[in-house]
PDB file of N, CA, C and O in Angstrom:
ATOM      1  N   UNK A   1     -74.228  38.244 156.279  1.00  0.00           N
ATOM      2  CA  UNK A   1     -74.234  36.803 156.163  1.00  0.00           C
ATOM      3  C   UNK A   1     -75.385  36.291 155.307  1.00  0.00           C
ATOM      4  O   UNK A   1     -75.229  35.233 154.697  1.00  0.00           O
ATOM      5  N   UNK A   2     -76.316  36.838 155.235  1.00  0.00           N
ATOM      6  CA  UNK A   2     -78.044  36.701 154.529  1.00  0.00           C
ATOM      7  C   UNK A   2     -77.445  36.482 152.883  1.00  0.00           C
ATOM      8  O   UNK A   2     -77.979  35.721 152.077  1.00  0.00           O
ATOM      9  N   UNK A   3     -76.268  37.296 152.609  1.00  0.00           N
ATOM     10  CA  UNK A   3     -75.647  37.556 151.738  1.00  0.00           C
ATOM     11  C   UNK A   3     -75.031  36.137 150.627  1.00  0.00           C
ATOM     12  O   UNK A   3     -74.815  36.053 149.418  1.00  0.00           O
ATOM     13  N   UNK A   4     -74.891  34.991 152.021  1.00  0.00           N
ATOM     14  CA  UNK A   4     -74.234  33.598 151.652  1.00  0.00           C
ATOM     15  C   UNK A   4     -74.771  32.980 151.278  1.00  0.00           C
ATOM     16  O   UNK A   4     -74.407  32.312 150.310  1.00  0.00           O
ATOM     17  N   UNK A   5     -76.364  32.822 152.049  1.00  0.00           N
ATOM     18  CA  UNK A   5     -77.579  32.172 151.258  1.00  0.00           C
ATOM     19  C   UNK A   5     -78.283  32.297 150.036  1.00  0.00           C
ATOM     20  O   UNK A   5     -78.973  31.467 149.443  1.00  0.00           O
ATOM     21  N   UNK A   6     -78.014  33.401 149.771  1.00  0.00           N
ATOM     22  CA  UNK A   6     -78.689  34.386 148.468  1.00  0.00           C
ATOM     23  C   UNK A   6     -77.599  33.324 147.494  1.00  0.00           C
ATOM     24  O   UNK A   6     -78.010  32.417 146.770  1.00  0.00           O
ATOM     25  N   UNK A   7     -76.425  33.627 147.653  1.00  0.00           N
ATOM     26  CA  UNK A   7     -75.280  33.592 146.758  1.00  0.00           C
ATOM     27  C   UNK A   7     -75.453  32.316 146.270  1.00  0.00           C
ATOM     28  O   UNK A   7     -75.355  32.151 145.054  1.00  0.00           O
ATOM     29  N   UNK A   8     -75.772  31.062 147.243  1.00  0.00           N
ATOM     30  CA  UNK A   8     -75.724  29.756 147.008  1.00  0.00           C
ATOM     31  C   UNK A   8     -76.813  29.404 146.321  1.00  0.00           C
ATOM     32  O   UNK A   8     -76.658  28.816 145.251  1.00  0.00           O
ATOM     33  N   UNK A   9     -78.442  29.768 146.924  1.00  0.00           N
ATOM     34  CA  UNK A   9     -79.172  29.595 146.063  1.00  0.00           C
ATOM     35  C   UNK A   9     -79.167  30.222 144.567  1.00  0.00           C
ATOM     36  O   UNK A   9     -79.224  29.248 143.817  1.00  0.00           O
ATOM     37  N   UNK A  10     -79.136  31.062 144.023  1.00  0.00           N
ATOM     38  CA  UNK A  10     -78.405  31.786 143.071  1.00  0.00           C
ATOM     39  C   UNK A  10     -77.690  30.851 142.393  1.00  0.00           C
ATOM     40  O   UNK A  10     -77.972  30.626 141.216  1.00  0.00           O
ATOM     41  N   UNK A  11     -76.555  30.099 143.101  1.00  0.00           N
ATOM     42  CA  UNK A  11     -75.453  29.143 142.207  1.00  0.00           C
ATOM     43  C   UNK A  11     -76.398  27.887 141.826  1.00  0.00           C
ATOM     44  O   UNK A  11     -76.272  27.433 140.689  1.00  0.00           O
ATOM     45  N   UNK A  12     -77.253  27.350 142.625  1.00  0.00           N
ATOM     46  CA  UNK A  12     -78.066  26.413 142.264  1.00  0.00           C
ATOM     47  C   UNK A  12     -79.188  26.468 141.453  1.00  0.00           C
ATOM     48  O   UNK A  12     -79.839  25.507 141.043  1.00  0.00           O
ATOM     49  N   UNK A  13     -79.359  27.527 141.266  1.00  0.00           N
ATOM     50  CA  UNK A  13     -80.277  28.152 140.525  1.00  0.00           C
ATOM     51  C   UNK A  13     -79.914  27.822 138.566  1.00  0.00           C
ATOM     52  O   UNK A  13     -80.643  27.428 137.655  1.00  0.00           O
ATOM     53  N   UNK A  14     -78.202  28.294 138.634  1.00  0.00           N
ATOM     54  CA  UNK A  14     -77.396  28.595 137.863  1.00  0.00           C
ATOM     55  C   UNK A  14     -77.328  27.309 137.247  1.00  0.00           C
ATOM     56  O   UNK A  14     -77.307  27.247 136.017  1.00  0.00           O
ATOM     57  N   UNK A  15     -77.274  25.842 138.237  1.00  0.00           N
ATOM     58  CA  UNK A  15     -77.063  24.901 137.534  1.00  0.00           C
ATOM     59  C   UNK A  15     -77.760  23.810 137.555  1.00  0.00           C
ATOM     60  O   UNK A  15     -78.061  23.383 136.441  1.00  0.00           O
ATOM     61  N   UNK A  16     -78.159  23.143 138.560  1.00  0.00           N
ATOM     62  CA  UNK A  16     -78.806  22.255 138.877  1.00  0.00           C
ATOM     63  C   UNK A  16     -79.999  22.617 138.830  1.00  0.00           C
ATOM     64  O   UNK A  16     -80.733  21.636 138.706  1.00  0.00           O
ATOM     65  N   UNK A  17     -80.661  23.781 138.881  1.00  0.00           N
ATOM     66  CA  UNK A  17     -81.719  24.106 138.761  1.00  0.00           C
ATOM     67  C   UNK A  17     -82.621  24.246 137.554  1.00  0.00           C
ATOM     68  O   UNK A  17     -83.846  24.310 137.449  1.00  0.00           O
ATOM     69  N   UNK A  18     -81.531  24.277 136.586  1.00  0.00           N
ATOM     70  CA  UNK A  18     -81.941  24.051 135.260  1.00  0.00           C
ATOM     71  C   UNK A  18     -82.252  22.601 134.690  1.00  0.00           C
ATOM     72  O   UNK A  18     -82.376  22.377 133.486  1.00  0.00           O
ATOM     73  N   UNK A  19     -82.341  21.847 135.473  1.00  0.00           N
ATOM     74  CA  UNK A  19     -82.244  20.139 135.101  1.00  0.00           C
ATOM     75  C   UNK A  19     -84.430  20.358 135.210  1.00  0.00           C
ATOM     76  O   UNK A  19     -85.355  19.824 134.598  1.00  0.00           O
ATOM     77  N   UNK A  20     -84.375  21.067 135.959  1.00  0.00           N
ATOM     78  CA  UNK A  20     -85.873  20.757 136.261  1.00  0.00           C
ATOM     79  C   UNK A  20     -87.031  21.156 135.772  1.00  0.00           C
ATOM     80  O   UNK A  20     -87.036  22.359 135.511  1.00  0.00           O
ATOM     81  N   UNK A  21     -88.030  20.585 135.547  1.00  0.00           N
ATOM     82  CA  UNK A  21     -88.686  20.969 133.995  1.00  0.00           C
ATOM     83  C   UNK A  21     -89.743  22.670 134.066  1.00  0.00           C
ATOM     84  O   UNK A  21     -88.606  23.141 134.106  1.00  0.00           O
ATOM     85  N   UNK A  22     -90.140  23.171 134.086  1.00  0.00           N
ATOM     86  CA  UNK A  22     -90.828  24.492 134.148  1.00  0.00           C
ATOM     87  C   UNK A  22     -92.344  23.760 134.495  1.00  0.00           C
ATOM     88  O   UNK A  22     -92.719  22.761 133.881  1.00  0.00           O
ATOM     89  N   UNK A  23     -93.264  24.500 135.721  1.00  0.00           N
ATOM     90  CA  UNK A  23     -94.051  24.095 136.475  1.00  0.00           C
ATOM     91  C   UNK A  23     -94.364  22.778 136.877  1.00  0.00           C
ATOM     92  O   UNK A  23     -95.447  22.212 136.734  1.00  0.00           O
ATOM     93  N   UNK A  24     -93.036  22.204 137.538  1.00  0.00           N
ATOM     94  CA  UNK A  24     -93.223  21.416 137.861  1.00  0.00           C
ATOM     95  C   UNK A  24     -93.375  21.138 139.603  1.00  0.00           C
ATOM     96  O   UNK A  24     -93.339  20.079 140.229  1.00  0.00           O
ATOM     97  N   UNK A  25     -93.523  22.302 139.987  1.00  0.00           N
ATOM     98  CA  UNK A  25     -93.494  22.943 141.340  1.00  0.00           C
ATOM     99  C   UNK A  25     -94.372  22.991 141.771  1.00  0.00           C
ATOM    100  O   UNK A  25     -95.030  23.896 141.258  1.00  0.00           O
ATOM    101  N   UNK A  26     -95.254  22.130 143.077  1.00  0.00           N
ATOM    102  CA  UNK A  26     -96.327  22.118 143.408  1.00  0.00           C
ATOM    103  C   UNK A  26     -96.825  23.558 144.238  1.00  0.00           C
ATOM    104  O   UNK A  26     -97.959  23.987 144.025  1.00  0.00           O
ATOM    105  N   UNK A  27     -95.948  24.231 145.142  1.00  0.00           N
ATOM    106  CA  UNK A  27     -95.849  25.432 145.704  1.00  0.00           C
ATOM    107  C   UNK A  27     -95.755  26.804 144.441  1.00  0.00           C
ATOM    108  O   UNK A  27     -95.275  26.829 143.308  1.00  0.00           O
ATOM    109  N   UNK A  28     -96.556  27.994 145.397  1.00  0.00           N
ATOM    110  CA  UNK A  28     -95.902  29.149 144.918  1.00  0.00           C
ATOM    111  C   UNK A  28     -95.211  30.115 145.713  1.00  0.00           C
ATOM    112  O   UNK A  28     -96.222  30.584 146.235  1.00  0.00           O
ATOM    113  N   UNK A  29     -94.353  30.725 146.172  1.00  0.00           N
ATOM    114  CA  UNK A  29     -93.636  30.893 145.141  1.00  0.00           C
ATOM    115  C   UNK A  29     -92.870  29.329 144.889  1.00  0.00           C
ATOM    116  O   UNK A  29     -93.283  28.395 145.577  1.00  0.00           O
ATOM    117  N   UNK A  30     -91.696  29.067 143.841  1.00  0.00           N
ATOM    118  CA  UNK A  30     -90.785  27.690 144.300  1.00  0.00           C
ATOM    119  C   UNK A  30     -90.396  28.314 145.294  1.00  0.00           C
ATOM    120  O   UNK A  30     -90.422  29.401 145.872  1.00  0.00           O
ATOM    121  N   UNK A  31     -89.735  26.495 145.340  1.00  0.00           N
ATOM    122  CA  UNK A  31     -88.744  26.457 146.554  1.00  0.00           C
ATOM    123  C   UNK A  31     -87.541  27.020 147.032  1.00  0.00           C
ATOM    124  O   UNK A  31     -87.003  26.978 148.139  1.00  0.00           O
ATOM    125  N   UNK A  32     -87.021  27.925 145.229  1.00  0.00           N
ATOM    126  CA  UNK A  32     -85.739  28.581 145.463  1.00  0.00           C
ATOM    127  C   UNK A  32     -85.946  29.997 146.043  1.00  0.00           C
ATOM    128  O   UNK A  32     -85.271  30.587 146.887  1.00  0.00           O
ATOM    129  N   UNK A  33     -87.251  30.462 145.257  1.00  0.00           N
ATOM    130  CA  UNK A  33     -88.070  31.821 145.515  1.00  0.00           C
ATOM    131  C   UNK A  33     -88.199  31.948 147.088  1.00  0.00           C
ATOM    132  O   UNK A  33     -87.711  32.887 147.718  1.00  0.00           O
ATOM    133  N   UNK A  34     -88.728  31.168 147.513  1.00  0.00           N
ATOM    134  CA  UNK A  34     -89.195  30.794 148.872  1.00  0.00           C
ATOM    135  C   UNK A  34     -87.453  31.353 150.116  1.00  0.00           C
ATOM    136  O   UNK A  34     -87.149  32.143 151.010  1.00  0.00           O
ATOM    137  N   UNK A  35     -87.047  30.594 149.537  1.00  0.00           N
ATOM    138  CA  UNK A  35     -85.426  30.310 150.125  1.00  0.00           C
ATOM    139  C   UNK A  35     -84.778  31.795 150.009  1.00  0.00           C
ATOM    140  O   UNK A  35     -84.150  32.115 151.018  1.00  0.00           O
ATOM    141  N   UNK A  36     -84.809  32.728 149.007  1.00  0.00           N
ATOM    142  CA  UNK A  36     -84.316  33.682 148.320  1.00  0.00           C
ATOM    143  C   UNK A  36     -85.266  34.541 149.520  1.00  0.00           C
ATOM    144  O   UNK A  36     -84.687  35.167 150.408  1.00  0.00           O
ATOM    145  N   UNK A  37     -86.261  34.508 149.465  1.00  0.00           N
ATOM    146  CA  UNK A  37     -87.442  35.647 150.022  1.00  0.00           C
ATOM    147  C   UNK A  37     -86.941  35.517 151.965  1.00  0.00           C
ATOM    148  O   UNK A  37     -86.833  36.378 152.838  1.00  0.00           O
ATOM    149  N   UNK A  38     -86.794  34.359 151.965  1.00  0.00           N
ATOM    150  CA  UNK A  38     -86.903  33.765 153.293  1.00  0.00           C
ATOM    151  C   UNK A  38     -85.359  34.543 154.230  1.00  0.00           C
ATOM    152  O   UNK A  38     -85.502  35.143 155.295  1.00  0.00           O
ATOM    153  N   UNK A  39     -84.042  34.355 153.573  1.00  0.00           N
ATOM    154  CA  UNK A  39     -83.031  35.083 153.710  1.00  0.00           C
ATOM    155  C   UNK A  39     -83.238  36.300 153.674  1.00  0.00           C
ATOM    156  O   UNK A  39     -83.235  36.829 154.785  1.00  0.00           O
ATOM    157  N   UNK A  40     -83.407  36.914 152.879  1.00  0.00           N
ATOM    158  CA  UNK A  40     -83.969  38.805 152.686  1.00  0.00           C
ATOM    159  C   UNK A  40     -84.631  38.725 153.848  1.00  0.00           C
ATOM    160  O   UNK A  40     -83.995  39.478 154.586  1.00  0.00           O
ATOM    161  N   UNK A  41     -85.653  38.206 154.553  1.00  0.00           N
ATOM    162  CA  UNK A  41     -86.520  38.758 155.163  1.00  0.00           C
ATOM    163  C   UNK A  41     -86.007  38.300 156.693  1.00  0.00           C
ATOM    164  O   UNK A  41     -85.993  38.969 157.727  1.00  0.00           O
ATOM    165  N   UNK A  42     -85.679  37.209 156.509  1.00  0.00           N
ATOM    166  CA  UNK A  42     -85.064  36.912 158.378  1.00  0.00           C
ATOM    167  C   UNK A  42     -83.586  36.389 158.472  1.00  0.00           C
ATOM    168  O   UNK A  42     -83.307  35.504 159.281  1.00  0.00           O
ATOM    169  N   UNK A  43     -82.721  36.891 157.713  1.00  0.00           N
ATOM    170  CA  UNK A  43     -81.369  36.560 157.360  1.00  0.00           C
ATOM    171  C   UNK A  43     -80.745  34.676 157.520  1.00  0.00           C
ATOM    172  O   UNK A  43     -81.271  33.633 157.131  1.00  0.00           O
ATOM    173  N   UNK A  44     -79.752  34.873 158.085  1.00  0.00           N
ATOM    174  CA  UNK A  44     -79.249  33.425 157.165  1.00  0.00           C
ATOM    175  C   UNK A  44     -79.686  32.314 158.563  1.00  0.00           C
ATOM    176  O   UNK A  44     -80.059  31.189 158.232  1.00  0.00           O
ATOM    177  N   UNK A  45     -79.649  32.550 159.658  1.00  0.00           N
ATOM    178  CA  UNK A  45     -79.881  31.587 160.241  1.00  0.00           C
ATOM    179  C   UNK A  45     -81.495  30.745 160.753  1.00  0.00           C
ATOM    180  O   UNK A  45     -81.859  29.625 161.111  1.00  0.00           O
ATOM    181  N   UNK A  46     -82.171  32.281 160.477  1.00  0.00           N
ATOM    182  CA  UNK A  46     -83.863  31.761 160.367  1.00  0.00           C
ATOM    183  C   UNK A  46     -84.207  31.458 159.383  1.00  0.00           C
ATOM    184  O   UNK A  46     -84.998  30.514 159.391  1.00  0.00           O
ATOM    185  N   UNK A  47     -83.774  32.147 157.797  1.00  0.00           N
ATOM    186  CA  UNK A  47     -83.923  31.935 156.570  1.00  0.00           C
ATOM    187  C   UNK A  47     -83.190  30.244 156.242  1.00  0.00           C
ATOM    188  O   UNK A  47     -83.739  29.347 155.601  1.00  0.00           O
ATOM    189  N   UNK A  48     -82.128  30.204 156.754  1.00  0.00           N
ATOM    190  CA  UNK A  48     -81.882  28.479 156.530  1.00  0.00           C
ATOM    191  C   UNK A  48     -82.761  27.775 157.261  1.00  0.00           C
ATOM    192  O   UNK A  48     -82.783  26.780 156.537  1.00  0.00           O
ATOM    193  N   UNK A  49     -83.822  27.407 158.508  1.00  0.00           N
ATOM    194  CA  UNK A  49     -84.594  26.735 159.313  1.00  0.00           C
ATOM    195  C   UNK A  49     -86.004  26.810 158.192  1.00  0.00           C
ATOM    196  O   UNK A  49     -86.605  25.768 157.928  1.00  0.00           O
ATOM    197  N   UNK A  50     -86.306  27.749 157.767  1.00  0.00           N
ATOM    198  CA  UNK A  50     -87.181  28.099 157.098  1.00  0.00           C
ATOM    199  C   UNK A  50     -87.462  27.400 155.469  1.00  0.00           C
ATOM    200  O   UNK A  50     -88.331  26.773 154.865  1.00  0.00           O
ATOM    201  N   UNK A  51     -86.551  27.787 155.323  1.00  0.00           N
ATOM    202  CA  UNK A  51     -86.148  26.908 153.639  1.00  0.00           C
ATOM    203  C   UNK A  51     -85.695  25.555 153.949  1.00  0.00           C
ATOM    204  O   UNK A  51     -85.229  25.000 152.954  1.00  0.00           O
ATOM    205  N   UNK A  52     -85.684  24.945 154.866  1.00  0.00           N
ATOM    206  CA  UNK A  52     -85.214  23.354 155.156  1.00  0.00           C
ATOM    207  C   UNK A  52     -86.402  23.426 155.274  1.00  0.00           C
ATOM    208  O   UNK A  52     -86.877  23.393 154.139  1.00  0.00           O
ATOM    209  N   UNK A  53     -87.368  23.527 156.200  1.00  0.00           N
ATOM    210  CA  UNK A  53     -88.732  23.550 156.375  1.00  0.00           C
ATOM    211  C   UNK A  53     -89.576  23.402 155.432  1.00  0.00           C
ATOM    212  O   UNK A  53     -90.511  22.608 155.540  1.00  0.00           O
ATOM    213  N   UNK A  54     -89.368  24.185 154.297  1.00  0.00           N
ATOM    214  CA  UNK A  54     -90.016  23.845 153.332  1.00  0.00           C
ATOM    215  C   UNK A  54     -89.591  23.426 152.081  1.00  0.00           C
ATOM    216  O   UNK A  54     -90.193  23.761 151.062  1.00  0.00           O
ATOM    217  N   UNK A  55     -88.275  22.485 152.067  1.00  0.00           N
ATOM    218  CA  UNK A  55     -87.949  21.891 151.447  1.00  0.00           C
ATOM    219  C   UNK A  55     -88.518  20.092 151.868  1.00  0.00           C
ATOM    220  O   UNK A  55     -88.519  19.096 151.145  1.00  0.00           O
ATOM    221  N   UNK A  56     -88.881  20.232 153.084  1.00  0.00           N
ATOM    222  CA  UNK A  56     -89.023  18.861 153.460  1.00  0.00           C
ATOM    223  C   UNK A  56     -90.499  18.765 153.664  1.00  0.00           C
ATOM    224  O   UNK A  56     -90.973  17.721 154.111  1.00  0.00           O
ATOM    225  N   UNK A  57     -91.433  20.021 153.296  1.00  0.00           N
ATOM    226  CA  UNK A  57     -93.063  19.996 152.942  1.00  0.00           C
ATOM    227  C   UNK A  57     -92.908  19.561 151.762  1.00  0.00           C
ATOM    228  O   UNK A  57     -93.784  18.696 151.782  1.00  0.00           O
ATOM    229  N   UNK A  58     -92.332  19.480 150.452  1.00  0.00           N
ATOM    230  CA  UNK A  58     -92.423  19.021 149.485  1.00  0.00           C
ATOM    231  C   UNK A  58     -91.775  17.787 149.162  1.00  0.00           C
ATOM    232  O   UNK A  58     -90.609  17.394 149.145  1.00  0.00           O
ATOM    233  N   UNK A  59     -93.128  17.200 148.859  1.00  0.00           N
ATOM    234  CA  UNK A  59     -93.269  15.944 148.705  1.00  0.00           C
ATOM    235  C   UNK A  59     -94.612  15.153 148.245  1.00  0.00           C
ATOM    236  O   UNK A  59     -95.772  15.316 148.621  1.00  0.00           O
ATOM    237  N   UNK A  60     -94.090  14.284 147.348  1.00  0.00           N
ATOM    238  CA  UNK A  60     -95.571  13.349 147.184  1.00  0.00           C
ATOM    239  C   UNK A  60     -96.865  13.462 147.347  1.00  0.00           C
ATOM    240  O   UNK A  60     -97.667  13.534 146.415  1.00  0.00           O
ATOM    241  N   UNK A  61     -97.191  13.489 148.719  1.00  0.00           N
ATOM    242  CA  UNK A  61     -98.077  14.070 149.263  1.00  0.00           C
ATOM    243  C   UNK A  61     -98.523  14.737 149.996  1.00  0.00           C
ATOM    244  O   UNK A  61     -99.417  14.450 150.792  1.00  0.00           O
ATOM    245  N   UNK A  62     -97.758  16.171 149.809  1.00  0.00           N
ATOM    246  CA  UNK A  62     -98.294  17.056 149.759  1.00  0.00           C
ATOM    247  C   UNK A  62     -98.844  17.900 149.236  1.00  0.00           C
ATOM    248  O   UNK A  62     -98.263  18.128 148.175  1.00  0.00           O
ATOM    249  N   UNK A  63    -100.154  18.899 149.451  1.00  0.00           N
ATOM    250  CA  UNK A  63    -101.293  19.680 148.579  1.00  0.00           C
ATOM    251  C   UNK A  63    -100.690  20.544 147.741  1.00  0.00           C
ATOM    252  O   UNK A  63    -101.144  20.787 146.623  1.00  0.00           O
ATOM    253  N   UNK A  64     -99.503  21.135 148.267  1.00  0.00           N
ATOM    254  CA  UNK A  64     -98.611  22.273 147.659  1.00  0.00           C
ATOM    255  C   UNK A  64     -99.833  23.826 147.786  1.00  0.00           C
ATOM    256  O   UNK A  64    -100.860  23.984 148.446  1.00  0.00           O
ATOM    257  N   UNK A  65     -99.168  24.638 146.919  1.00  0.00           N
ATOM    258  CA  UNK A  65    -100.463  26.048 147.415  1.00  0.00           C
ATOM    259  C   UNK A  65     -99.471  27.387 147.155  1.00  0.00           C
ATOM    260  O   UNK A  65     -98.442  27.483 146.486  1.00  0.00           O
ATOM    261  N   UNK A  66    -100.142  28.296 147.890  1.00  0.00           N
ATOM    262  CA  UNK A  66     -99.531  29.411 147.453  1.00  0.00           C
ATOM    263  C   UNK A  66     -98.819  29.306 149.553  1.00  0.00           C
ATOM    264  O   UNK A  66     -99.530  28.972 150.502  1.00  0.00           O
ATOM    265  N   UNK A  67     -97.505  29.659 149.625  1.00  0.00           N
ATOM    266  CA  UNK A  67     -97.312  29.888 150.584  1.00  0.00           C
ATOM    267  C   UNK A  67     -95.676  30.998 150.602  1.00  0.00           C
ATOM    268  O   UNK A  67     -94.767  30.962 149.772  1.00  0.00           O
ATOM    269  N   UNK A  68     -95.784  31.876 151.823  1.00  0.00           N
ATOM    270  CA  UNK A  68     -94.719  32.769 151.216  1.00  0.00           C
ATOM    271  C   UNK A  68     -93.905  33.024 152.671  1.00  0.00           C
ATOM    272  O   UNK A  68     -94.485  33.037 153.757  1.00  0.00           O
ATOM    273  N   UNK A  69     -92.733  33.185 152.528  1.00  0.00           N
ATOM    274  CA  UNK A  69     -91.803  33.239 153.721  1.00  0.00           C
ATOM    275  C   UNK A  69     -92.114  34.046 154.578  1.00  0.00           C
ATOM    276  O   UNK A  69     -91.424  34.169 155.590  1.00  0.00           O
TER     277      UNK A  69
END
């Protein structure tokens, strides 16, 4: 199933992800990296809690940094 998350981020990667300009990412790894690492490592249902998680740290104001799944 870890397999579904990969696949999707991957597709977003593919398209929408290209709209967005190169370091414009306050985090390291990004947010897709993050998401990608996060599935591999605790499959799809901790890896989705995880990558929502830190999709909703980024923001405005936040410090951003090096942080890794």
């Amino acid at each position: 199933m870890r397999y579904l998350g990969i696949a999707l981020v991957q597709a977003w990667r593919q398209t929408f992800g290209r709209l967005t300009p190169e370091g414009t990412c306050k985090y390291h790894p990004s947010c897709s990296q993050y998401a990608l690492d996060a599935f591999e490592k605790h499959g799809l249902l901790k890896g989705t809690g995880k990558a929502v998680w830190r999709l909703l740290r980024c923001n405005p104001w936040s410090h951003g940094g090096v942080d890794y799944a």
